[in-house]
C-alpha positions, 0 to 999 in steps of 0.5 A: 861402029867398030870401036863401040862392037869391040868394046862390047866384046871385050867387056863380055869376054871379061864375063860382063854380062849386057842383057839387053843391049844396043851397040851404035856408033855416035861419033859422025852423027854426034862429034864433040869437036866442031866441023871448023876446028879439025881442018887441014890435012891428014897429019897427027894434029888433026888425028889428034884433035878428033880423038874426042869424036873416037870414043865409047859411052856405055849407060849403065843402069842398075834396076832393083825390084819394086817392093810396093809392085809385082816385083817390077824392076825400076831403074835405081842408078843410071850412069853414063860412062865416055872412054 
């Protein structure tokens, strides 16, 4: 969860604005790695090998009025970035 308020932050001191957001930590609850495959202990491999289960996805979505409606907005790209 640090890693993910870290980069919100960042991205906001850089003048992004993220109106709404939400901001949760994924990488115990949603691992890419498999629970077998990292296994031993602590050492650079294994670090290395969950680097995957250490990262950031931000949604990205891009909405623009709709011109048949009262000027509600829908959702025109989505995009889903992982660093």
């Amino acid at each position: 969860m640090e890693r993910a308020v870290a980069a919100k932050e960042y991205l906001v001191s850089k003048g992004v604005r993220m109106h709404p957001y939400n901001v949760r930590g994924k990488g115990n609850e949603e691992p890419l790695t498999k629970p077998d495959q990292c296994t031993g202990p602590t050492s650079s491999q294994v670090i290395e090998c969950l680097a995957p289960d250490r990262r950031v996805e931000f949604e990205i979505v891009w909405f623009k009025p709709d011109e048949h409606a009262d000027g509600a907005l829908h959702v025109d790209r989505l995009y889903l970035v992982r660093m």
